[in-house]
CHARMM-style PDB file with segment names, atoms N, HN, CA, C and O in Angstrom:
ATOM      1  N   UNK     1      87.662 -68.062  40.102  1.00  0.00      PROA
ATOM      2  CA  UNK     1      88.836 -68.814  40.503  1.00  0.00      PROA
ATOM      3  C   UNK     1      90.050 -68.315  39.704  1.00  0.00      PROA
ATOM      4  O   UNK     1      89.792 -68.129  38.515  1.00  0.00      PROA
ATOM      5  N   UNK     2      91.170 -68.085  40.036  1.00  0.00      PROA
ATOM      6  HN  UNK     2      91.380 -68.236  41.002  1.00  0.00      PROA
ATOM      7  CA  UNK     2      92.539 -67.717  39.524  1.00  0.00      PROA
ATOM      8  C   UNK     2      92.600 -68.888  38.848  1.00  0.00      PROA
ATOM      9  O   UNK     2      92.188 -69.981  39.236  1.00  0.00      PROA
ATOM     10  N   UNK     3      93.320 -68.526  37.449  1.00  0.00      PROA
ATOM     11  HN  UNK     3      93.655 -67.638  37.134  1.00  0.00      PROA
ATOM     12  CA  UNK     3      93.662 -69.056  36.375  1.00  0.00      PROA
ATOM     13  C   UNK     3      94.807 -68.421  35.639  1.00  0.00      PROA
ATOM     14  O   UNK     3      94.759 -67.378  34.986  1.00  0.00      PROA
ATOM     15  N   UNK     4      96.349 -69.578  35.936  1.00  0.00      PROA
ATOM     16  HN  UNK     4      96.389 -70.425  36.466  1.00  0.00      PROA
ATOM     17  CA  UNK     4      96.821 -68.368  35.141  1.00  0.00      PROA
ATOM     18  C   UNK     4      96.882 -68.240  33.504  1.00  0.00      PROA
ATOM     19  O   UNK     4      96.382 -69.022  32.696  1.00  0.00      PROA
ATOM     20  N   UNK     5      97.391 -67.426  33.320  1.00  0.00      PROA
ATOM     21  HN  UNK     5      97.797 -66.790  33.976  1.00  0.00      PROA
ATOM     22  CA  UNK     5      96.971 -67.075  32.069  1.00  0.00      PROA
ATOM     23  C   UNK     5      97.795 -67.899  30.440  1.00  0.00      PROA
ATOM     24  O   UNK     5      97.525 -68.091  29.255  1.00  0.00      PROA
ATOM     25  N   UNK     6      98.726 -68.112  31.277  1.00  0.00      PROA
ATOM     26  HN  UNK     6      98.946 -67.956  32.240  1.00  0.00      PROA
ATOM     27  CA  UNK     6      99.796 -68.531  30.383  1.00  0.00      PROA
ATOM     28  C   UNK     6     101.012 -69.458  30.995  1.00  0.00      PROA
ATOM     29  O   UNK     6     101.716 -69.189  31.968  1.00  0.00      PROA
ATOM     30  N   UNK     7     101.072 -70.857  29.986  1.00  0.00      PROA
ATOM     31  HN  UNK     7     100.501 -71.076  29.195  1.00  0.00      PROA
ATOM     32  CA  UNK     7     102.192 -71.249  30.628  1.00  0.00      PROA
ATOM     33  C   UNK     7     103.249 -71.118  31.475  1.00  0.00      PROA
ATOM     34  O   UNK     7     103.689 -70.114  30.914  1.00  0.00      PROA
ATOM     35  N   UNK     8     104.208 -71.345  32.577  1.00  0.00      PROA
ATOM     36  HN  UNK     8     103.851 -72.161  33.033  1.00  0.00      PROA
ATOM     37  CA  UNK     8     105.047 -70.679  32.310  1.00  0.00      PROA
ATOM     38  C   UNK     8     106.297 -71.401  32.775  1.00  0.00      PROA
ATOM     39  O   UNK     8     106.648 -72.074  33.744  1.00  0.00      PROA
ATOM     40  N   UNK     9     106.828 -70.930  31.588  1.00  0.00      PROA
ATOM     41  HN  UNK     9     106.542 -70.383  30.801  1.00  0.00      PROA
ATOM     42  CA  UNK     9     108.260 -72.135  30.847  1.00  0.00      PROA
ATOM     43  C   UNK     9     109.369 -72.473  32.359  1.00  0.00      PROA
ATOM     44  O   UNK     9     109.607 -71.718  33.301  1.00  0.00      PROA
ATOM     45  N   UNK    10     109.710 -73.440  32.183  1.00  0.00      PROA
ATOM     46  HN  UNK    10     109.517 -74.053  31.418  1.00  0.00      PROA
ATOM     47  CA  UNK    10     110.802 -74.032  33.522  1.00  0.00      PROA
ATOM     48  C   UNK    10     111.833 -72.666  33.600  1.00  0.00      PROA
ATOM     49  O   UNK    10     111.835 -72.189  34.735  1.00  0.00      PROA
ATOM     50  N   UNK    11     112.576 -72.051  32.777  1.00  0.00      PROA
ATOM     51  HN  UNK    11     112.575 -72.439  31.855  1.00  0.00      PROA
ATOM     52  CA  UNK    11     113.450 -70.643  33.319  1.00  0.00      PROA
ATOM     53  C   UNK    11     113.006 -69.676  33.824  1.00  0.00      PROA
ATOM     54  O   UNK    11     113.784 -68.948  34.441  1.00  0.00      PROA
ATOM     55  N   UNK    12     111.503 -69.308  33.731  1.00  0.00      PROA
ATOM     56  HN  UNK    12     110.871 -69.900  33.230  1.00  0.00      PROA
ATOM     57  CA  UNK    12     111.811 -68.326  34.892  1.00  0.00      PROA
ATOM     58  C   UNK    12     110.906 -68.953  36.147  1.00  0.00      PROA
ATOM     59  O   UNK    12     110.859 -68.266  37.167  1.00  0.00      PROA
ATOM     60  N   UNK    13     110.066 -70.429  36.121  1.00  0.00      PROA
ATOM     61  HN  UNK    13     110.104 -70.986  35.292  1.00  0.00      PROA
ATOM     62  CA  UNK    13     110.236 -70.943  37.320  1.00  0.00      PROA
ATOM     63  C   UNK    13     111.000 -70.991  38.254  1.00  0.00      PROA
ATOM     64  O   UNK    13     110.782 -70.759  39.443  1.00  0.00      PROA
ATOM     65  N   UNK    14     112.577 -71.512  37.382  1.00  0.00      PROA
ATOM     66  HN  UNK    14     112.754 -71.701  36.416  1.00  0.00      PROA
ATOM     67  CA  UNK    14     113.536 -71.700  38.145  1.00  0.00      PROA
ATOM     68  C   UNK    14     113.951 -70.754  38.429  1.00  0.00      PROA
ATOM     69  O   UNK    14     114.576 -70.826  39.487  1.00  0.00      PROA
ATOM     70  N   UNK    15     113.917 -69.387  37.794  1.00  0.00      PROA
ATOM     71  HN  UNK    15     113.409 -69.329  36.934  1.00  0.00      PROA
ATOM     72  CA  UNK    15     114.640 -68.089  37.995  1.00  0.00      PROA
ATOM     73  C   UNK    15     113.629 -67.624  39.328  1.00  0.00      PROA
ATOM     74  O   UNK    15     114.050 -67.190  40.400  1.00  0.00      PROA
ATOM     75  N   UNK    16     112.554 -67.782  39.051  1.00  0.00      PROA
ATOM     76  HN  UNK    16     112.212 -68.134  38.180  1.00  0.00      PROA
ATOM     77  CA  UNK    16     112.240 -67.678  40.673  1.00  0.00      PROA
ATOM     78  C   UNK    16     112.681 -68.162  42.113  1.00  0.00      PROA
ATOM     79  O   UNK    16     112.889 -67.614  43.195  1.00  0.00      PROA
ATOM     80  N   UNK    17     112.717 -69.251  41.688  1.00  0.00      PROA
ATOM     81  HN  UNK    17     112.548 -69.696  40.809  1.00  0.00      PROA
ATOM     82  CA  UNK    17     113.133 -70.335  43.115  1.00  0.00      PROA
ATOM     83  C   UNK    17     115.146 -70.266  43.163  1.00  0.00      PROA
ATOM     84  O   UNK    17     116.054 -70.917  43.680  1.00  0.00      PROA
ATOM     85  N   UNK    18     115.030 -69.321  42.471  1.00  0.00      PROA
ATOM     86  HN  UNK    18     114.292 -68.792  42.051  1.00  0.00      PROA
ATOM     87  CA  UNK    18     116.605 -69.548  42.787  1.00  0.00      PROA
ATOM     88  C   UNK    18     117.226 -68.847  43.698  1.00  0.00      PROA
ATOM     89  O   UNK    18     118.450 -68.981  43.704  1.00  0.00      PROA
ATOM     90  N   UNK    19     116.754 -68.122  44.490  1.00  0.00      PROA
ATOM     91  HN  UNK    19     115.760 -68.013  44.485  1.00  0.00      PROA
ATOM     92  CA  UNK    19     117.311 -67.230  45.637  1.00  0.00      PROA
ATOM     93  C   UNK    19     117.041 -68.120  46.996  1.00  0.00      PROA
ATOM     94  O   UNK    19     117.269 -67.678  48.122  1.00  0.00      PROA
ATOM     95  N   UNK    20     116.519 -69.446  46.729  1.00  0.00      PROA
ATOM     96  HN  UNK    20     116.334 -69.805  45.814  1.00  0.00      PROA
ATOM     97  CA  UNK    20     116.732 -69.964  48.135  1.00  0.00      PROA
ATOM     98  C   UNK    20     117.837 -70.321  48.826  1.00  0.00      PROA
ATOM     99  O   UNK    20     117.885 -70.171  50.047  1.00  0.00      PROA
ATOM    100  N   UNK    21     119.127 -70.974  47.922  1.00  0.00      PROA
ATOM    101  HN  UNK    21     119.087 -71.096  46.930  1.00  0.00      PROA
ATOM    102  CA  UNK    21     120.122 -71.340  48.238  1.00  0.00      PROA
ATOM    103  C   UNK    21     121.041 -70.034  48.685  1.00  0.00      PROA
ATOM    104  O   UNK    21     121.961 -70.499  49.358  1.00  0.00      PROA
ATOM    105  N   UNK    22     121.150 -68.892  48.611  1.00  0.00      PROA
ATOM    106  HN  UNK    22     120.402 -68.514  48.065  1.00  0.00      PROA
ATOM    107  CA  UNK    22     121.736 -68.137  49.204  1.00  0.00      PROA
ATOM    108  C   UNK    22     121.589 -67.590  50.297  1.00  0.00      PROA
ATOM    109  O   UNK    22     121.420 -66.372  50.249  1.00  0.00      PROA
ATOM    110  N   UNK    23     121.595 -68.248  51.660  1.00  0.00      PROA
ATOM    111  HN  UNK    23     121.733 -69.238  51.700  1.00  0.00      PROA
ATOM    112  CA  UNK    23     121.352 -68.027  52.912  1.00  0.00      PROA
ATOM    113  C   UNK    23     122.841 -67.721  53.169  1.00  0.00      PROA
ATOM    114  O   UNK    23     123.847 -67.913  52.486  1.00  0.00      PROA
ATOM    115  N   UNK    24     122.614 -67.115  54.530  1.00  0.00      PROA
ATOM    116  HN  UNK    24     121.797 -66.959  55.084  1.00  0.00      PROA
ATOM    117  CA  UNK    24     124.401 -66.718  54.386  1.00  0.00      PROA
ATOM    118  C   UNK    24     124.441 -66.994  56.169  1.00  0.00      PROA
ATOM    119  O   UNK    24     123.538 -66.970  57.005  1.00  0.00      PROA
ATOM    120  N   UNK    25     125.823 -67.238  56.271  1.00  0.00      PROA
ATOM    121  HN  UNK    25     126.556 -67.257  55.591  1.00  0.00      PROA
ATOM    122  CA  UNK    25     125.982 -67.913  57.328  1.00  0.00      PROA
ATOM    123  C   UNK    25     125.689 -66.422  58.569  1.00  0.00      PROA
ATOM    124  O   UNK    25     125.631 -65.258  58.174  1.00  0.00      PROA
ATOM    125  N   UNK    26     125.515 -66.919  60.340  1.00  0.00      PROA
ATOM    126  HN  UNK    26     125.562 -67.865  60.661  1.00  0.00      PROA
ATOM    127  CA  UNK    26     125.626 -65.945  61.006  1.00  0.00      PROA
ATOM    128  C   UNK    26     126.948 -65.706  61.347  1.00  0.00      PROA
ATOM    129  O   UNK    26     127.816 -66.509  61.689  1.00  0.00      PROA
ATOM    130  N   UNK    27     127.009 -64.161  61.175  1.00  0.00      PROA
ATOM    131  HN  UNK    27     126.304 -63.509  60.897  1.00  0.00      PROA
ATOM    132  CA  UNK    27     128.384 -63.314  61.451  1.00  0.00      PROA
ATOM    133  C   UNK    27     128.626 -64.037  63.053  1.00  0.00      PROA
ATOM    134  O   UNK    27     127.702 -64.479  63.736  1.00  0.00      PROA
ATOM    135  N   UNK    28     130.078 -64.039  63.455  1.00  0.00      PROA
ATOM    136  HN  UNK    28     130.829 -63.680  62.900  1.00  0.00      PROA
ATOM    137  CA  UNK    28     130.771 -64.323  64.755  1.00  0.00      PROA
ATOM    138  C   UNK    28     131.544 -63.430  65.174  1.00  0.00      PROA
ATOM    139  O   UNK    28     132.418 -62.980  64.434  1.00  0.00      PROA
ATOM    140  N   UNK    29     131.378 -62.993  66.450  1.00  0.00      PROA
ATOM    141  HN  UNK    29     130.667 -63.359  67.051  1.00  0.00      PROA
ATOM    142  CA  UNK    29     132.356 -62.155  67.265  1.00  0.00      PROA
ATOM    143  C   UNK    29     133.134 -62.869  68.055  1.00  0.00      PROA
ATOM    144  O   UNK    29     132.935 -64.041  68.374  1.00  0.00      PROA
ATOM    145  N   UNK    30     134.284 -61.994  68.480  1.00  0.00      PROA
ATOM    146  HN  UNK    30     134.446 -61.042  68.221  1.00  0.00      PROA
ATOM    147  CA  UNK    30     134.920 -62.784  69.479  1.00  0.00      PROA
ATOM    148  C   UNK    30     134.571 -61.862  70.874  1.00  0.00      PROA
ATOM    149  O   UNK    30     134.467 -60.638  70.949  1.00  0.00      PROA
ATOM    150  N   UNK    31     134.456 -62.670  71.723  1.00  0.00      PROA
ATOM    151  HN  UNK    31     134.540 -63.665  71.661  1.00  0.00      PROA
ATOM    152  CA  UNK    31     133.746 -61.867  72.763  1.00  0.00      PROA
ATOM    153  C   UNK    31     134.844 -61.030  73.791  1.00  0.00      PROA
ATOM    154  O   UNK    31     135.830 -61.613  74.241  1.00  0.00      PROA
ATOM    155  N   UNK    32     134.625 -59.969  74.023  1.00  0.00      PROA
ATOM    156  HN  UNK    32     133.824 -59.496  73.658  1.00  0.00      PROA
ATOM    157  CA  UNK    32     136.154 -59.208  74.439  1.00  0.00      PROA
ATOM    158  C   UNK    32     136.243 -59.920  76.168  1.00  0.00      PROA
ATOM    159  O   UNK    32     137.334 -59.828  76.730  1.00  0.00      PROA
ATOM    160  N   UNK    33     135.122 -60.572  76.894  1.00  0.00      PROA
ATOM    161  HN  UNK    33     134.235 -60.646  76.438  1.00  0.00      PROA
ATOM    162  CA  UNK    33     135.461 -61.234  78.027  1.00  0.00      PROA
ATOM    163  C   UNK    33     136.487 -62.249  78.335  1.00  0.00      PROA
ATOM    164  O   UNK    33     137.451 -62.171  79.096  1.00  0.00      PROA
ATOM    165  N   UNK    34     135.973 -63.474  77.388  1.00  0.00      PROA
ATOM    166  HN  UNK    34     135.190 -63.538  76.769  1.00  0.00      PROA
ATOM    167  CA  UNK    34     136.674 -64.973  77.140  1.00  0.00      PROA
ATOM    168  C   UNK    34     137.265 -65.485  76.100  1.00  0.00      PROA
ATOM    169  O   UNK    34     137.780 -66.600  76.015  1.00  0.00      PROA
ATOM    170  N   UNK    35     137.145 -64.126  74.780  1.00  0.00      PROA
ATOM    171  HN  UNK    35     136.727 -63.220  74.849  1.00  0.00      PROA
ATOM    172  CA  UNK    35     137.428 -64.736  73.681  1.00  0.00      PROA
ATOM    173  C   UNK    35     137.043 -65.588  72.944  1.00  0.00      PROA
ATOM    174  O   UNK    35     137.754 -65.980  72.018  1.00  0.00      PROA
ATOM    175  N   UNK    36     136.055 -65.986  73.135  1.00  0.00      PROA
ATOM    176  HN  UNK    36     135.478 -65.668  73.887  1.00  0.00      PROA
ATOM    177  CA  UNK    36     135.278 -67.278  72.399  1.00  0.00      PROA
ATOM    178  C   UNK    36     134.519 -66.619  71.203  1.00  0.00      PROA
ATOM    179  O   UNK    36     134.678 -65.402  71.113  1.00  0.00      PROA
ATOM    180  N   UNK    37     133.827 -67.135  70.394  1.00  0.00      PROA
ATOM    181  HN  UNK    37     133.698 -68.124  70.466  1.00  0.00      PROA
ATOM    182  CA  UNK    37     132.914 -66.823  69.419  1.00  0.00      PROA
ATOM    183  C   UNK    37     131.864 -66.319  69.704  1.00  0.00      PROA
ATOM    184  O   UNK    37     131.857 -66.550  70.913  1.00  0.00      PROA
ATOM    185  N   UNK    38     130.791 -65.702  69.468  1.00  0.00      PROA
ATOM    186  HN  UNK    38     130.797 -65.514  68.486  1.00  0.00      PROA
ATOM    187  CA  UNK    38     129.516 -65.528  69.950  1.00  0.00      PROA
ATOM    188  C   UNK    38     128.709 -64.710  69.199  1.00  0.00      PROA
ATOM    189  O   UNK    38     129.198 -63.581  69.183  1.00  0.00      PROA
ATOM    190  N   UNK    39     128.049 -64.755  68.791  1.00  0.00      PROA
ATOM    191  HN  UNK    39     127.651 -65.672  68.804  1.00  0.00      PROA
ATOM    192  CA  UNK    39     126.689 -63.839  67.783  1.00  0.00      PROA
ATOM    193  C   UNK    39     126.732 -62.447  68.941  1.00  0.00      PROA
ATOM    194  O   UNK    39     126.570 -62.185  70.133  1.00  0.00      PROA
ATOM    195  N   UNK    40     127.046 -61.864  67.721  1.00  0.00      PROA
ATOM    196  HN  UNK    40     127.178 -62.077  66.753  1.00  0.00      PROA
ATOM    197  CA  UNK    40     126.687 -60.043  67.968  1.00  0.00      PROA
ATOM    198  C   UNK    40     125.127 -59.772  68.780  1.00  0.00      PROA
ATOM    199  O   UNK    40     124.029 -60.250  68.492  1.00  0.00      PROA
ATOM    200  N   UNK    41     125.519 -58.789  69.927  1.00  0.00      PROA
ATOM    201  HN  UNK    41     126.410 -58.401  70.161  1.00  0.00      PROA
ATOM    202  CA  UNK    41     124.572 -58.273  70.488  1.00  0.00      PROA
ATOM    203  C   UNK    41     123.683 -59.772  71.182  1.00  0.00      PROA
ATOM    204  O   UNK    41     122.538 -60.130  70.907  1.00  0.00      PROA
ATOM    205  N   UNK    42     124.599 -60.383  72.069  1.00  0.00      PROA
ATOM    206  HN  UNK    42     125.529 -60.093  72.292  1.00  0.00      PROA
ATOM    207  CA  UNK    42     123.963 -61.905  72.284  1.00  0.00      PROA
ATOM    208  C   UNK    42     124.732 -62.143  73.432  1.00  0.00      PROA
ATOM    209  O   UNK    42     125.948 -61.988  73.328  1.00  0.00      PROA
ATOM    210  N   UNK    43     124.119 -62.591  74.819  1.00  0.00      PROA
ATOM    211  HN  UNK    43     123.130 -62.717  74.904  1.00  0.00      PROA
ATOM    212  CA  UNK    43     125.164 -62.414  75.730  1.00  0.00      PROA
ATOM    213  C   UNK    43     125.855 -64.300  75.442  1.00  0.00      PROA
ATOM    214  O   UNK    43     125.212 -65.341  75.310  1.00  0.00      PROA
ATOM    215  N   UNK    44     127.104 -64.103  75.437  1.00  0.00      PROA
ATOM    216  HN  UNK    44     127.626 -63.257  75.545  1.00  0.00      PROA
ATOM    217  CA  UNK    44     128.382 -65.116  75.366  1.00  0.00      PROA
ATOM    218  C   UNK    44     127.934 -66.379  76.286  1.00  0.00      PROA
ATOM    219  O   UNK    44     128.076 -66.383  77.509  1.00  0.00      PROA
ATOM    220  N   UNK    45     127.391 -67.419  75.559  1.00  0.00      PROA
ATOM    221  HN  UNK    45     127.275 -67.415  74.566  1.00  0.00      PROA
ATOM    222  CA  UNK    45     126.998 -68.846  76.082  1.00  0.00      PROA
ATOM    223  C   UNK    45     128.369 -69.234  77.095  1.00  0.00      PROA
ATOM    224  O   UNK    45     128.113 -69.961  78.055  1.00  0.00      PROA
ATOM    225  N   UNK    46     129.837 -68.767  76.911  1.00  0.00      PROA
ATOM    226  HN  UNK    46     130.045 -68.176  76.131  1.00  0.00      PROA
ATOM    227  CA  UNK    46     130.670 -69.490  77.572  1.00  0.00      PROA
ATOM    228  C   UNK    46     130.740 -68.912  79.361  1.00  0.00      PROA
ATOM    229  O   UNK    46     130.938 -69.521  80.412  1.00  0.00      PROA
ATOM    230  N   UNK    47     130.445 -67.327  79.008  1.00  0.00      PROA
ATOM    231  HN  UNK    47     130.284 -66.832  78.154  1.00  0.00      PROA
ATOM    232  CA  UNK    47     130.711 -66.801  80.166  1.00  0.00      PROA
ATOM    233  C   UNK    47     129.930 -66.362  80.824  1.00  0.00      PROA
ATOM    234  O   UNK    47     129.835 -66.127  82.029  1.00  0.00      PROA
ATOM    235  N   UNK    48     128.941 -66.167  79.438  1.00  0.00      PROA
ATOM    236  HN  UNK    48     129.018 -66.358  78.459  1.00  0.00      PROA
ATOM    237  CA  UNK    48     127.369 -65.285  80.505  1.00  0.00      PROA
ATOM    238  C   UNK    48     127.635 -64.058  80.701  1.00  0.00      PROA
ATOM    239  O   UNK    48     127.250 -63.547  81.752  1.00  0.00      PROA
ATOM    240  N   UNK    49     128.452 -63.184  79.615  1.00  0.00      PROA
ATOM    241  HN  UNK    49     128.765 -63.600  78.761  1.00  0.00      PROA
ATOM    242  CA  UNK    49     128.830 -61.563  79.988  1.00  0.00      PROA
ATOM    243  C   UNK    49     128.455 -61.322  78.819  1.00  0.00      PROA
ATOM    244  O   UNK    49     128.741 -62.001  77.833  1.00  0.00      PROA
ATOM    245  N   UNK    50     127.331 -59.666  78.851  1.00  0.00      PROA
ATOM    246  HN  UNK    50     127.099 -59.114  79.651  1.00  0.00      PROA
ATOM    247  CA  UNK    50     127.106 -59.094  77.623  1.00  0.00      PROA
ATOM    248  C   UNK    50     127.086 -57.718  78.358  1.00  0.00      PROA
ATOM    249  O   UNK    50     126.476 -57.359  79.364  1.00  0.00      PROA
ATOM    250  N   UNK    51     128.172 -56.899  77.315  1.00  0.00      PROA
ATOM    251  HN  UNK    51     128.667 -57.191  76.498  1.00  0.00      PROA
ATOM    252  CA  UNK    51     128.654 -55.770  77.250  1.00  0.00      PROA
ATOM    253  C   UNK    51     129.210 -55.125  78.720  1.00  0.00      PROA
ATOM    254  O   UNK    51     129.023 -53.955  79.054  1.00  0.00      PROA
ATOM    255  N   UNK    52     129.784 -55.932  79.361  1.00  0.00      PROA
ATOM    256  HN  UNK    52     129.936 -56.883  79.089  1.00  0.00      PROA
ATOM    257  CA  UNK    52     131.030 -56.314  80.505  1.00  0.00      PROA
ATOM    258  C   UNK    52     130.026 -56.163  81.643  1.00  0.00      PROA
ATOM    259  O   UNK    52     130.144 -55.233  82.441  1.00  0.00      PROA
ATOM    260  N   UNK    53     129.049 -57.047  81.738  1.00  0.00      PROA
ATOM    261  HN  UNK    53     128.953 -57.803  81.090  1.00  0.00      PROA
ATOM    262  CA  UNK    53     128.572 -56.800  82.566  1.00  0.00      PROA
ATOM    263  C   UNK    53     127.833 -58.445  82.676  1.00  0.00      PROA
ATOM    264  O   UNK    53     127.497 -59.010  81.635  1.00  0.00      PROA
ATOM    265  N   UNK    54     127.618 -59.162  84.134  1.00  0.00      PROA
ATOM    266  HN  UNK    54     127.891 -58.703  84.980  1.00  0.00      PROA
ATOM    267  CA  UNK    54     127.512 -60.613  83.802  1.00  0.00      PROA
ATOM    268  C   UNK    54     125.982 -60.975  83.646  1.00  0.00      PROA
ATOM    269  O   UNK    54     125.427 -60.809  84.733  1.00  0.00      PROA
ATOM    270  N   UNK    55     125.160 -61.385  82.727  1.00  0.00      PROA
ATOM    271  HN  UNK    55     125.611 -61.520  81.844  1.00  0.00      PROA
ATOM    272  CA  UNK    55     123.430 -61.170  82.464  1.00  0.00      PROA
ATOM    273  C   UNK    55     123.525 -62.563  83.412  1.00  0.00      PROA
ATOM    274  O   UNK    55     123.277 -62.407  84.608  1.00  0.00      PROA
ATOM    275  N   UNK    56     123.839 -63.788  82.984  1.00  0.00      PROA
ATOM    276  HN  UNK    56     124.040 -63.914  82.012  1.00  0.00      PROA
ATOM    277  CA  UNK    56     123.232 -65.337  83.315  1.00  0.00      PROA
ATOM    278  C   UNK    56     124.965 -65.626  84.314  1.00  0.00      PROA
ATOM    279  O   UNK    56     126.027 -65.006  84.371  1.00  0.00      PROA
ATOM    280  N   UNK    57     124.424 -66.900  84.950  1.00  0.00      PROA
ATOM    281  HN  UNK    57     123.562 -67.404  84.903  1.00  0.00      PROA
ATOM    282  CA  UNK    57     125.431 -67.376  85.494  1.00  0.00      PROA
ATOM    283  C   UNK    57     125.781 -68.769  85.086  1.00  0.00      PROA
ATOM    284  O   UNK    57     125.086 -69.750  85.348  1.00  0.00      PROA
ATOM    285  N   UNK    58     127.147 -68.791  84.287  1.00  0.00      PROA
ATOM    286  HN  UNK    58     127.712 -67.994  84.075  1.00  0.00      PROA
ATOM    287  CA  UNK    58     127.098 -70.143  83.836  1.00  0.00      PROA
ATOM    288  C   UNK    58     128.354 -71.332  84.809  1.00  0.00      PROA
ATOM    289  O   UNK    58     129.496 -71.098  85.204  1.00  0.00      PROA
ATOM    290  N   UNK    59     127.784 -72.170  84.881  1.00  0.00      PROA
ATOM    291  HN  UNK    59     126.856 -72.359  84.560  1.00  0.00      PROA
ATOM    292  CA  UNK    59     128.734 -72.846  85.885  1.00  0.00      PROA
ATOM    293  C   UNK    59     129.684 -73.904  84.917  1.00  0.00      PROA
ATOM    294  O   UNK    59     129.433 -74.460  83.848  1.00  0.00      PROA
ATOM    295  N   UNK    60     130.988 -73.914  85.874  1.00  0.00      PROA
ATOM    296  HN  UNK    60     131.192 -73.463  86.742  1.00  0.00      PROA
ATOM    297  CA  UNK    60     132.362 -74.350  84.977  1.00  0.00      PROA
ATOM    298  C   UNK    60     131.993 -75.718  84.852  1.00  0.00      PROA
ATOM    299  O   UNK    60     131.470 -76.420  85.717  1.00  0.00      PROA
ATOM    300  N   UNK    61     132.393 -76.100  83.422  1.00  0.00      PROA
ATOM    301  HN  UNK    61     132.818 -75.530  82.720  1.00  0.00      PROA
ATOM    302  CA  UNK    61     132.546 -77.383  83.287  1.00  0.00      PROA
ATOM    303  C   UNK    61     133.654 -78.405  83.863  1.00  0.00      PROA
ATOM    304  O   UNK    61     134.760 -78.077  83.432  1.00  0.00      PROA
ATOM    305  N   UNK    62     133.716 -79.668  84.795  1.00  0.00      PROA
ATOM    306  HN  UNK    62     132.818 -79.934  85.145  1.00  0.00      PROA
ATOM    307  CA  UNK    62     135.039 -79.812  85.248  1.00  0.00      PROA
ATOM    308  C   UNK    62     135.300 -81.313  84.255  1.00  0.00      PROA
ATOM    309  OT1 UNK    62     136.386 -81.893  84.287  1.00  0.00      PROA
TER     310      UNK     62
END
């Protein structure tokens, strides 16, 4: 059975667990169709166009 060998002191516990909080937000484009925001390489939730060409069809909100 694993046993470890030696205490081990709260700093470099914590020095371990400390890279969780640095998540980093997702990058935003503006989409050259509608201008809206939209995650890179992702076809545009507003318009349904990825790389000028229309993938989905999204219908207008009235």
């Amino acid at each position: 059975m694993a046993v470890p060998k030696g205490k081990v002191s709260r700093q470099r516990r914590d020095k371990r667990r400390s890279s969780v909080w640095k998540l980093t937000a997702p990058n935003l484009v503006k989409c050259p169709n509608c201008g809206e925001f939209c995650m890179p390489h992702r076809v545009c939730k507003a318009c349904g166009q990825y790389k000028g060409r229309e993938v989905i069809k999204v219908e207008e909100s009235k």
